[in-house]
C-alpha positions as CSV (number, residue, x, y, z in Angstrom):
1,X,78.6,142.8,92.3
2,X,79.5,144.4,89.1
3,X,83.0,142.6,87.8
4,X,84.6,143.2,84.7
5,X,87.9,142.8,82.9
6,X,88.9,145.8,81.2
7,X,91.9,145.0,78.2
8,X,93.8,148.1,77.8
9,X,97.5,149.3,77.7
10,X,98.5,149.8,81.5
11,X,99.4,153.2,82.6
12,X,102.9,154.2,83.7
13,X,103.8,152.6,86.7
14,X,106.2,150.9,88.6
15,X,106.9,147.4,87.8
16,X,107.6,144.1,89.2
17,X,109.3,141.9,87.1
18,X,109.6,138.0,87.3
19,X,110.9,136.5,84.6
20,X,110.6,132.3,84.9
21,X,112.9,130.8,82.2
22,X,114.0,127.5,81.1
23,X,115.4,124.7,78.4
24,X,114.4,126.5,74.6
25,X,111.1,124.6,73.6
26,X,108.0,126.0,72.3
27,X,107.8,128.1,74.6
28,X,110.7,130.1,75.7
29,X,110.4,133.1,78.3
30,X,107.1,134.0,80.4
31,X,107.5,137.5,81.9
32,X,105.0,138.7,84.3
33,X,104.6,142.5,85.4
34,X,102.1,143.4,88.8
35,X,101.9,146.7,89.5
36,X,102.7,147.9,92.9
37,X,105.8,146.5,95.4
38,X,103.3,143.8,96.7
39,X,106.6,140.5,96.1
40,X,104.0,138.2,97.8
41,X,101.0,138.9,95.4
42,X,103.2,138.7,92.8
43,X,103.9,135.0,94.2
44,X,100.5,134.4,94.2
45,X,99.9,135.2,91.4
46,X,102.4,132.8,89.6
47,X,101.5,130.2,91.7
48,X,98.3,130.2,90.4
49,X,99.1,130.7,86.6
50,X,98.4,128.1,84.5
51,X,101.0,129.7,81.8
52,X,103.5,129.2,84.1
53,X,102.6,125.4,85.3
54,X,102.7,124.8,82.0
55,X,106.3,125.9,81.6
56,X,107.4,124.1,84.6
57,X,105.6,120.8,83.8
58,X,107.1,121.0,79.8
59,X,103.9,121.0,78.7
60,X,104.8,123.3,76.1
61,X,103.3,123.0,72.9
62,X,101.6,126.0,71.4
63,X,98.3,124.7,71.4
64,X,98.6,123.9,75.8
65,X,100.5,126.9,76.2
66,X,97.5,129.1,74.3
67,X,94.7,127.3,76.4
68,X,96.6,128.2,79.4
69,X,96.7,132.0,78.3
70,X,93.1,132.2,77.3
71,X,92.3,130.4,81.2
72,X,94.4,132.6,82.9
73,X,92.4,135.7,82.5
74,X,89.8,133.6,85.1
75,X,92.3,132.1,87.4
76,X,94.1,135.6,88.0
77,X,91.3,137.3,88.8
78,X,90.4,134.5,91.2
79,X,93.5,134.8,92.7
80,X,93.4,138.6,93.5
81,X,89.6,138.0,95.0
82,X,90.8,135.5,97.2
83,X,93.7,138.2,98.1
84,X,90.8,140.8,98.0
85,X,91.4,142.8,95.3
86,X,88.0,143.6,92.8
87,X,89.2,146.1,90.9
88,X,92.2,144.2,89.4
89,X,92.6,144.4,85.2
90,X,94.5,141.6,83.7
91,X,96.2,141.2,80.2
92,X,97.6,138.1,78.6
93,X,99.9,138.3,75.4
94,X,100.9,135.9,73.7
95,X,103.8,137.1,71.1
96,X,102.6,140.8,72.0
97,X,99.3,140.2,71.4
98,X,96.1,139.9,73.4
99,X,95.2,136.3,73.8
100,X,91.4,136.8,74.4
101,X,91.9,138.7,71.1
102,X,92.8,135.9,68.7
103,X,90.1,134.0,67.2
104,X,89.9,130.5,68.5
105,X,90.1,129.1,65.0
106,X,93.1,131.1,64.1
107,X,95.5,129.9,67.1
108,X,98.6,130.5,66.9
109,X,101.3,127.6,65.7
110,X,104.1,129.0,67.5
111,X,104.1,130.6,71.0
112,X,107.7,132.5,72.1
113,X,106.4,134.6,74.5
114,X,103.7,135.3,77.0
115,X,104.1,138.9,79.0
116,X,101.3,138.6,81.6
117,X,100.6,141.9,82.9
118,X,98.2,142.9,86.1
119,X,96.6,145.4,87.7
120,X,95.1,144.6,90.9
121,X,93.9,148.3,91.9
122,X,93.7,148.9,95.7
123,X,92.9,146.0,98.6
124,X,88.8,146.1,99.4
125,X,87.7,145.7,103.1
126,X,84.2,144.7,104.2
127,X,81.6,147.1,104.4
128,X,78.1,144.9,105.5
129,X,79.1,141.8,106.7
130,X,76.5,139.7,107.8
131,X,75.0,135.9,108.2
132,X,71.4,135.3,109.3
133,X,69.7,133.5,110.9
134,X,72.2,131.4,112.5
135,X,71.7,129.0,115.7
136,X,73.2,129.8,118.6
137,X,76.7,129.6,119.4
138,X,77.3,129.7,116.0
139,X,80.8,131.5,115.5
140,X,82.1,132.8,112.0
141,X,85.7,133.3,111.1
142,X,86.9,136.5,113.1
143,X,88.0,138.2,110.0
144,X,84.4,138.4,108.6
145,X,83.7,141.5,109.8
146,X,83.2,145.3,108.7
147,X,86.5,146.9,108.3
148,X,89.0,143.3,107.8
149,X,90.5,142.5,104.3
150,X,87.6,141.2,102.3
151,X,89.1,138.4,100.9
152,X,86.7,136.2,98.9
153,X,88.0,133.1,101.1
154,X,87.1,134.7,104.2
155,X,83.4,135.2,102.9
156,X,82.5,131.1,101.5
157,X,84.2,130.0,105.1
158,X,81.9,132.0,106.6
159,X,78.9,130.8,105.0
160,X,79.8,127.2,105.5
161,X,80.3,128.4,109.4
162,X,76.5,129.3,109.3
163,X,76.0,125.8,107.3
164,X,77.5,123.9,109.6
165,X,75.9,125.2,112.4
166,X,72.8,124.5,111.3
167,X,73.2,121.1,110.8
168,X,75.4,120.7,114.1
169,X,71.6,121.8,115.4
170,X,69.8,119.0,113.4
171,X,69.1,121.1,110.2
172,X,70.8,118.6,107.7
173,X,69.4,120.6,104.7
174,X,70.2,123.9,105.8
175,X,71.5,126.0,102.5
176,X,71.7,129.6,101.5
177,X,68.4,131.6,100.5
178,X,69.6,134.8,99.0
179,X,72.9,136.9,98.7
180,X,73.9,140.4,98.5
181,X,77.4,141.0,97.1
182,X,78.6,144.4,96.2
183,X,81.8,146.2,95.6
184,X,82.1,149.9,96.2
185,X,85.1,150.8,94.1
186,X,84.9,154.3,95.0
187,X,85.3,153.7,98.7
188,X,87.1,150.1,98.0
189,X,84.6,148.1,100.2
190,X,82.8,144.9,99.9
191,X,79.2,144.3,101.3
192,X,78.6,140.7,101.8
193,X,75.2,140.1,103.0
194,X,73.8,136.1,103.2
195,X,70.4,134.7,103.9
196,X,70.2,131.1,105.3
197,X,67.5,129.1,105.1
198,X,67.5,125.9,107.7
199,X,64.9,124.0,106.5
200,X,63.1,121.5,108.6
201,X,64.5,119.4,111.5
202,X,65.9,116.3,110.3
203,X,66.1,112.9,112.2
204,X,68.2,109.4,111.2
205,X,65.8,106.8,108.9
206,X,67.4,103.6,108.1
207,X,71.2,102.8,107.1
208,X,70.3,101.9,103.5
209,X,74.0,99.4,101.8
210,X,74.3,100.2,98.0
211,X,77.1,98.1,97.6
212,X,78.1,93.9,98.5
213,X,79.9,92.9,101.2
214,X,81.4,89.9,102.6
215,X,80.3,91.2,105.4
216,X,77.0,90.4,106.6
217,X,74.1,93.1,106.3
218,X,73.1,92.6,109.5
219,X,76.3,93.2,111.0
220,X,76.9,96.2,109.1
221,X,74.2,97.5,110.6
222,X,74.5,96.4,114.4
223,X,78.4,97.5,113.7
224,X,77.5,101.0,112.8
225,X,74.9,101.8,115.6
226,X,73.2,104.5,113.7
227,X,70.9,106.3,115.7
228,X,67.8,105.7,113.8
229,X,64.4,107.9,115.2
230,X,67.5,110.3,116.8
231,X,67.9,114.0,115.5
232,X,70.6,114.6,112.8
233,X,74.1,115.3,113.7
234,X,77.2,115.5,111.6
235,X,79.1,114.2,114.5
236,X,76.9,110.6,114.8
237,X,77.4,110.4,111.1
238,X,81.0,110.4,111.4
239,X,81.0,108.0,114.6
240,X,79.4,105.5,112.2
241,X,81.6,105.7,109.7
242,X,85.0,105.4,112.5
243,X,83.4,102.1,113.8
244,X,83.0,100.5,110.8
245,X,86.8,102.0,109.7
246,X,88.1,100.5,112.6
247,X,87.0,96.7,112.5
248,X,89.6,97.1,109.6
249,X,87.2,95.2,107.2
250,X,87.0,97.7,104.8
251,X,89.3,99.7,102.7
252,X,87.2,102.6,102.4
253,X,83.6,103.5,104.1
254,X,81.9,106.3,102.5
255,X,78.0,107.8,103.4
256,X,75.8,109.9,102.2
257,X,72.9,111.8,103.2
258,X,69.3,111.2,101.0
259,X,68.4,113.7,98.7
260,X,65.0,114.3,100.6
261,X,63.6,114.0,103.7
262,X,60.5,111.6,104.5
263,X,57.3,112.4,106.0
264,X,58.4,112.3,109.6
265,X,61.6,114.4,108.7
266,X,63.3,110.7,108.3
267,X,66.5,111.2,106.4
268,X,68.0,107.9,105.0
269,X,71.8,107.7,105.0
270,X,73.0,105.7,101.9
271,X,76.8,103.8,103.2
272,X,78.8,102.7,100.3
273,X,81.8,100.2,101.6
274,X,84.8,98.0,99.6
275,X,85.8,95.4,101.6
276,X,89.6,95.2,102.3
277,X,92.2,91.9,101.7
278,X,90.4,89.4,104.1
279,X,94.1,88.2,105.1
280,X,96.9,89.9,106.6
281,X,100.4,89.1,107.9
282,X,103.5,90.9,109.2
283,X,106.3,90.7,110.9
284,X,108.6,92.8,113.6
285,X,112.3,92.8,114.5
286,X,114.4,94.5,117.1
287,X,118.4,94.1,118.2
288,X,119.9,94.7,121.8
289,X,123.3,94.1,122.4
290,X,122.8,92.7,125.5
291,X,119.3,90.7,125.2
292,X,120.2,90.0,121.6
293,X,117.5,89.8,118.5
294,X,113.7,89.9,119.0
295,X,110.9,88.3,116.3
296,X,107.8,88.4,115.6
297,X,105.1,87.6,113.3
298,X,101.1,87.9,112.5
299,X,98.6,86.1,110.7
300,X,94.7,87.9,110.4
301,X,91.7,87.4,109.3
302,X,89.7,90.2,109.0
303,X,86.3,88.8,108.4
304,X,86.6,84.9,109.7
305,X,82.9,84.3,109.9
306,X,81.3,87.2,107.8
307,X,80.4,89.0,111.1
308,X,83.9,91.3,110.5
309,X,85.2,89.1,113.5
310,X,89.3,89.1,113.5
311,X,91.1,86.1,114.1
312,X,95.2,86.9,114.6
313,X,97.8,84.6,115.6
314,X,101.1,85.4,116.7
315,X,104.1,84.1,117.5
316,X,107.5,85.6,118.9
317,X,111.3,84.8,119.5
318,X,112.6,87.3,121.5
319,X,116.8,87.1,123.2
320,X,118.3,85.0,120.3
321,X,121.8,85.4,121.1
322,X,121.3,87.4,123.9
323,X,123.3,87.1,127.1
324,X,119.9,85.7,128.7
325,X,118.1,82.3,127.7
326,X,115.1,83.0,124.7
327,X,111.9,83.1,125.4
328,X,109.4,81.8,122.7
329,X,105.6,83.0,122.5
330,X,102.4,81.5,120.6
331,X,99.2,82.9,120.8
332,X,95.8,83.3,119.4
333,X,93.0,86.1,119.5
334,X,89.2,86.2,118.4
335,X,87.5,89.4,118.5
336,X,84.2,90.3,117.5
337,X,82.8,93.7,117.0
338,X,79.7,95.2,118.7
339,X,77.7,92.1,120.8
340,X,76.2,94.1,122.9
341,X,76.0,97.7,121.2
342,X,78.4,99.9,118.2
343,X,81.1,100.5,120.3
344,X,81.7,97.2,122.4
345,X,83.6,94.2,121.5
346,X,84.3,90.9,122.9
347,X,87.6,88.2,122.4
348,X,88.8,85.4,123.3
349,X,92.2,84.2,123.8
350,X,95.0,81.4,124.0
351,X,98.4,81.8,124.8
352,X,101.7,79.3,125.5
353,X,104.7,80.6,126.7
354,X,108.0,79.8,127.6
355,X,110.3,82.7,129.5
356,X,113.6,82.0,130.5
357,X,114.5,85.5,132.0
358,X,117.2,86.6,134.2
359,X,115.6,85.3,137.6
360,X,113.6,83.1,136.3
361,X,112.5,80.1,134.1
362,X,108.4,79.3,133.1
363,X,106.1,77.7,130.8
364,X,102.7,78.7,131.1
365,X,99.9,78.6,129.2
366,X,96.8,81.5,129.5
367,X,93.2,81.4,128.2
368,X,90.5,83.9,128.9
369,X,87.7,86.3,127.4
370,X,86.9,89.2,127.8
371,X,84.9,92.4,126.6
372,X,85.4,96.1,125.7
373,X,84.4,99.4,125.3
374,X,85.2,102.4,123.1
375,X,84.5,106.0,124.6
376,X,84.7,109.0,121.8
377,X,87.4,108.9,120.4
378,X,90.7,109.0,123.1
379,X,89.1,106.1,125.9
380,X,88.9,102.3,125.5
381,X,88.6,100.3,128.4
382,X,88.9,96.1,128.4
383,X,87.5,93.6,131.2
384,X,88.5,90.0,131.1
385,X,88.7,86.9,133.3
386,X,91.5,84.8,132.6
387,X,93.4,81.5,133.6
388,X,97.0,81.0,134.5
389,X,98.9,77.6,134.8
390,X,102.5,77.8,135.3
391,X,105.3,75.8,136.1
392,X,108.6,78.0,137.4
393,X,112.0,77.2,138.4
394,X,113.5,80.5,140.3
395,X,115.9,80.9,143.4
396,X,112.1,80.1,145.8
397,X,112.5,76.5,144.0
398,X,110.5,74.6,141.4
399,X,107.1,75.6,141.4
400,X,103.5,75.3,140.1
401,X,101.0,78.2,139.8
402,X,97.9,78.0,139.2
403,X,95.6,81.3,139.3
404,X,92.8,83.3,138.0
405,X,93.3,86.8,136.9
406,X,90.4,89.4,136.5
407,X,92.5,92.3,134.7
408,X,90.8,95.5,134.2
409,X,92.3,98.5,131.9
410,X,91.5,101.7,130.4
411,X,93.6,103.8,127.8
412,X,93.2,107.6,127.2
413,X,94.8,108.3,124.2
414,X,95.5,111.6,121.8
415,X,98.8,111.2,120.5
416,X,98.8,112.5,116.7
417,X,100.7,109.3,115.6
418,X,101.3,106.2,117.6
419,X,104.7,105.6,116.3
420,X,106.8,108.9,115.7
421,X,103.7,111.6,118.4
422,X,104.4,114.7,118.4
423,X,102.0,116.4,120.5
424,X,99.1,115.1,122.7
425,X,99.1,112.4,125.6
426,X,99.1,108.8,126.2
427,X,97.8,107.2,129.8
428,X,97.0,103.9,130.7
429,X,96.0,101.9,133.7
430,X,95.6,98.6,134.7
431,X,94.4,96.8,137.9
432,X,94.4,92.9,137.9
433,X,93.6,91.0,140.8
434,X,94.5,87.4,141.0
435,X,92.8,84.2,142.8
436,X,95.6,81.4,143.5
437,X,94.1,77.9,143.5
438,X,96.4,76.0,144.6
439,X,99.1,75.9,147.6
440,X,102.0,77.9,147.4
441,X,100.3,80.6,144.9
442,X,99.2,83.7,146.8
443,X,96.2,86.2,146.1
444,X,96.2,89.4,145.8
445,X,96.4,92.8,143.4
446,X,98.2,93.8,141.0
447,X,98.4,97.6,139.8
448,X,100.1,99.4,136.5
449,X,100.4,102.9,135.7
450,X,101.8,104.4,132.3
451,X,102.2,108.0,131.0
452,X,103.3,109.6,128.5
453,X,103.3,113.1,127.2
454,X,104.8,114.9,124.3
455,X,105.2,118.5,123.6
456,X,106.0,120.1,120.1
457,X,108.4,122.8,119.3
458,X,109.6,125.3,116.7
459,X,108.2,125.3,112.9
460,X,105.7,121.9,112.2
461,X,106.8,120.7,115.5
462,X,110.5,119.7,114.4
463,X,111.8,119.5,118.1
464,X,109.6,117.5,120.6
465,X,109.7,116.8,124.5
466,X,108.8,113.7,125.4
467,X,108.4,112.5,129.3
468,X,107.4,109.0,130.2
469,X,106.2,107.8,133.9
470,X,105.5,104.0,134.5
471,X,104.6,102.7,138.6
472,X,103.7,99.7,139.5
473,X,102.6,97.5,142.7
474,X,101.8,93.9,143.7
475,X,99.8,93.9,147.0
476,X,98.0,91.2,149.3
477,X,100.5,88.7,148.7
478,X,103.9,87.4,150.4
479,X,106.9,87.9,147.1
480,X,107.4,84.7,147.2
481,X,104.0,83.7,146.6
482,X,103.6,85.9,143.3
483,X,104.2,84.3,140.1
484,X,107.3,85.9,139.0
485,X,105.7,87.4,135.9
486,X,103.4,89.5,138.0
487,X,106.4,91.0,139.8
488,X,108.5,94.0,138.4
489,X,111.8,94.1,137.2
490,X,114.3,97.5,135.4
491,X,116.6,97.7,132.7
492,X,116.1,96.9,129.3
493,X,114.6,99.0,126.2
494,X,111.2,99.4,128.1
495,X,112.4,100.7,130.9
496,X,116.2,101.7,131.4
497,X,118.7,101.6,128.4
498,X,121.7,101.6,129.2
499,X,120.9,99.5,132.1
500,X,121.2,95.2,131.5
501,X,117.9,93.5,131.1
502,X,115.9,93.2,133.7
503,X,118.8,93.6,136.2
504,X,117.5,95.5,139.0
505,X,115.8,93.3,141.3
506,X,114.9,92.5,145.1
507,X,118.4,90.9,146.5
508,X,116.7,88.8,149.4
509,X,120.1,87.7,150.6
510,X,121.9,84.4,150.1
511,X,121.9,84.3,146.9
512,X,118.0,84.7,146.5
513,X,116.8,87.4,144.0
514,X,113.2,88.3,142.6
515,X,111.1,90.6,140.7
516,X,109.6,93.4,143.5
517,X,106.1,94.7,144.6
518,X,106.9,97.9,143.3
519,X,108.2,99.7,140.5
520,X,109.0,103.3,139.4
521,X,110.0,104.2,135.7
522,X,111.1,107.6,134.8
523,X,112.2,108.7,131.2
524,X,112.8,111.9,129.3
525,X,113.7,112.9,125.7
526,X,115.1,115.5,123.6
527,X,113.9,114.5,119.8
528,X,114.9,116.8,116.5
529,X,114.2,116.6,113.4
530,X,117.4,117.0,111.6
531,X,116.2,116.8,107.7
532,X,113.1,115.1,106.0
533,X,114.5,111.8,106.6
534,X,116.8,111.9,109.7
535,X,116.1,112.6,113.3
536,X,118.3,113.0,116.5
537,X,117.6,112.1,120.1
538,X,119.0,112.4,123.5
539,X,117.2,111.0,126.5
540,X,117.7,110.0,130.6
541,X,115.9,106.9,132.0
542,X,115.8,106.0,135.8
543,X,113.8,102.8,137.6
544,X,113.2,101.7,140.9
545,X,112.5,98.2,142.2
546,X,111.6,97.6,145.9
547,X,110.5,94.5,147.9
548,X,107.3,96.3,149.6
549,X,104.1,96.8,148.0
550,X,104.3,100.8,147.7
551,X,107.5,102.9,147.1
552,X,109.0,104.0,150.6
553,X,112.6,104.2,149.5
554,X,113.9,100.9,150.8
555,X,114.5,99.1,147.4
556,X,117.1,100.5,144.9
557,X,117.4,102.9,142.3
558,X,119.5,102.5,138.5
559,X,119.9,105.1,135.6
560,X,121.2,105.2,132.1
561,X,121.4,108.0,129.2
562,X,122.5,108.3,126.1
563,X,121.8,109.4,122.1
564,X,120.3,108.3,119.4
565,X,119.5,108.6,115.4
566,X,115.9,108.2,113.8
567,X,115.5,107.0,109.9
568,X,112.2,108.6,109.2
569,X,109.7,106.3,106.7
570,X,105.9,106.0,105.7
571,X,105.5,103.5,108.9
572,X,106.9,104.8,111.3
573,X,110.7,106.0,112.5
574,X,113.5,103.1,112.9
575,X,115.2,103.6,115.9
576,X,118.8,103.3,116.4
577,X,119.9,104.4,120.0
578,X,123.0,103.8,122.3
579,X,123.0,104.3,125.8
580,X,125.4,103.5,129.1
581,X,124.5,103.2,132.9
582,X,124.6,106.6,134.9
583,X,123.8,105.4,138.3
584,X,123.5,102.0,140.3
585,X,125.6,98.9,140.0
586,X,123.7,97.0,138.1
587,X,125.3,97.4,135.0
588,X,128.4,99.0,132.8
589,X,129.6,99.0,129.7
590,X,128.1,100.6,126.4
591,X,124.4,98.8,125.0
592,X,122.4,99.8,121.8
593,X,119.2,99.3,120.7
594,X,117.3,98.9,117.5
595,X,113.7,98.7,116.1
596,X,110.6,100.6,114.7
597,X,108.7,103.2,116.3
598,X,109.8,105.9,119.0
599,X,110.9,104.1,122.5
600,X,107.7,105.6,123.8
């Protein structure tokens, strides 16, 4: 294709004018003139002068503001190709005279002015547009076709299209052959004709470190699960690089494909890692009028025995000055990455407790393992055997417990951000049945539901629906016979605000009250984004509590609603929300609520 830049005096025409002014310097006014009535090439193109960054940044000495005029000749003309105009003619004058003109040795010392003036001539449209060979299913952008806007753009995205599908296929050095680009200014079309050339089939060779690690090579490796002897695909190479992201052992990952391929089509991939802060802590904080102030804290290590193993301890205060008793937490958790393949894990776990809740009063202590599995990129599941030994004070009596638990869980998960979604969906289950070993504590099932979906609206998704369903049910065991902390309870942040803490329950009569065998949780908001930093939210909650082991309407229902303000950050939304009860008689009076994240 046959492009040139022609510097002559335009011919009469209509002009647009933008003039972009500012404080006197060395530079005082840039005036640019486009032919035509197109306002949003016109934008274009001062967006991408370098003239007028110049002016904006203050970057205005003469010898800037010249080097700027002399590169502008090639970053207009790039900006009307991408627009597809390839008959465009550009002038740059710098104190009424051409820039590419002046001799680079005689530059001037003092720049007043520059009038950039352009040309772009009519809008091109594809002629020949074509890509081969390509795999099949291969599918180029729509708009690279004969007759759409040939905008240069439109042509390199649909050469990487044909790239990309040959190494989706296993053709990891697939690259262009050959290329046929012409411009018909007569007609005002572009032919755009590309030959690919796939090269051989490529297959993984060895995961090959180039840079220390605290991390053990070995480990790396068994971490990373790269398919050695398997056929190339983009998409394994990125799954390698997400496991090792995600022990959160390294601040940044990074691989690369060989330059050449061996003898058997092996293709070495070369990983490049920096290891991140071996130790970590943080902490957590929320208020509720009525259950009062909640704390927490963390200590990690990311990489306790150079196997990218995380060791974490945590500890929590939660109802300090609440209207309840507080309820203290300690616990410790070892995980280690890949035992028995890339995308397993397994832990171990500790934890000592002491909850003095509405209906009831414990200290337990819980130790168990456990494994995991990752699935894609949305599913993780968890198995684990754990044991339970409790001793409770409630309105059954003072009583030990002492049980195994075999919980079970899997999580689906595409929300866009875990703290402040916007789109996508969150669902979890969990099924746990228990073993009691001793008199008095009964055996039986427990079952947990959990989703969540959201739903974006109106420009970058500044309004969002968001709907929340949570059931639950204890089964094969007498209520009295269930360790209170298996049982369900409503009210609260995590279920209805608005509502007291916990204070729906099973009313056995005589003064004898428990958690129940099943549960229903229903919430709905309304979230806006008011500005960049402030959001608004209205919302509805409703629970259910009942004394049998599936909902048949028997137990008792409680509501609350209410509004709220969001103060947008880098981690996440804090939450500020007020709410009152609607329905039930559990509860009156006004309650608010405050932490970090969305309530769901």
């Amino acid at each position: 294709m046959k492009l040139t830049v022609v510097f002559r005096r335009l011919s009469a025409a209509i002009l647009a004018i933008a003039v972009i002014s500012g404080p006197a310097a060395a530079l005082d006014r840039i005036r640019i003139h486009v032919s035509g009535t197109n306002e949003a090439l016109q934008e274009t193109l001062i967006e991408a002068s370098l003239v007028v960054a110049a002016k904006r940044e203050g970057r205005t000495q003469p010898e800037t503001v010249f080097a700027a005029a002399l590169s502008d000749y090639a970053r207009l003309l790039d900006a009307l190709y991408a627009e597809g105009y390839y008959g465009g003619v550009v002038h740059v004058y710098v104190d009424g005279r051409e820039a590419a003109e002046i001799p680079l040795l005689r530059a001037p010392d003092t720049i007043r002015e520059v009038a950039i003036n352009v040309a772009p001539g009519p809008p091109f449209r594809f002629g020949e547009a074509r890509i081969a060979p390509l795999p099949p299913g291969t599918e180029l952008p729509e708009r690279f076709r004969s007759g759409a806007r040939a905008r240069a753009p439109v042509v390199r995205n649909a050469v990487e299209a044909g790239i990309d599908g040959w190494r989706a296929a296993g053709y990891a050095k697939a690259r262009t052959a050959g290329e046929r680009v012409s411009a018909d200014h007569r007609t005002a079309t572009l032919d755009s004709v590309v030959a690919l050339n796939p090269g051989p089939v490529a297959r993984f060779g060895s995961l090959v470190i180039e840079t220390p690690s605290a991390v053990r090579a070995a480990a790396i490796r068994r971490i990373a699960g790269l398919p050695e002897g398997e056929r190339f695909s983009p998409a394994a190479m990125e799954r390698v690089a997400d496991r090792l992201r995600r022990t959160g052992a390294f601040a940044s990952v990074s691989l690369k494909e060989a330059e050449t391929l061996g003898p058997g089509g092996e293709m070495d991939i070369l990983l490049s890692v920096a290891d991140q802060k071996p130790r970590r802590f943080g902490f957590g904080a929320e208020l509720s009028s009525l259950e009062g102030l909640t704390v927490s804290g963390f200590w990690m290590h990311r990489n306790i025995f150079g196997g990218a193993e995380r060791l974490r301890f945590d500890a929590e205060v939660a109802n300090i000055g609440g209207e309840y008793g507080t309820d203290f937490r300690l616990g410790a958790r070892l995980e280690t990455p890949a035992p028995f393949g890339p995308d397993t894990r397994a832990f171990a776990f500790v934890g000592l407790e002491r909850l003095d809740e509405p209906d009831f009063l414990s200290d337990q202590v819980e130790l168990g393992f456990g494994v995991g599995r990752r699935f894609g990129d949305s599913i993780e599941t968890e198995l684990g055997l754990s044991y339970l030994y409790s001793q409770t004070e409630d309105d059954f009596g003072n009583r030990t417990f002492s049980l195994l638990k075999l919980p079970a869980s899997g999580i689906y998960d595409t929300r866009d951000d875990t703290l402040d979604p916007t789109e996508g969906f969150y669902l979890e289950a969990e099924v746990t049945p228990f073993l009691g070993l001793n008199d008095g504590t009964g055996s039986g099932v427990r079952t947990y539901g959990d989703a969540r979906a959201y739903y974006g609206l109106g420009p970058e998704r500044r309004f969002v629906l968001a709907g929340r369903v949570q059931v639950g049910s204890v089964a094969g065991a007498a209520i009295g016979a269930v360790h209170p902390d298996l049982l369900f309870y409503s009210g609260g942040a995590g279920t209805v605000r608005g509502q007291p803490y916990q204070s729906l329950d099973v009313d056995h009569g005589g003064g004898t009250e428990s958690g129940g065998r099943s549960f229903i949780g229903l919430s709905a908001e309304f979230r806006a984004r008011i500005s960049e930093r402030f959001g608004a939210v209205v919302f509805a909650d409703a629970g259910y509590v009942g004394a049998e082991s599936f909902y048949d309407g028997s137990g008792a229902w409680h509501s609350g609603a209410g509004a709220g303000l969001r103060y947008l950050t880098g981690i996440g939304p804090i939450r500020f929300d007020v709410a009152a009860p609607v329905g039930g008689n559990t509860g009156d009076g006004v309650q608010f609520y405050l932490g970090i994240g969305q309530a769901f």
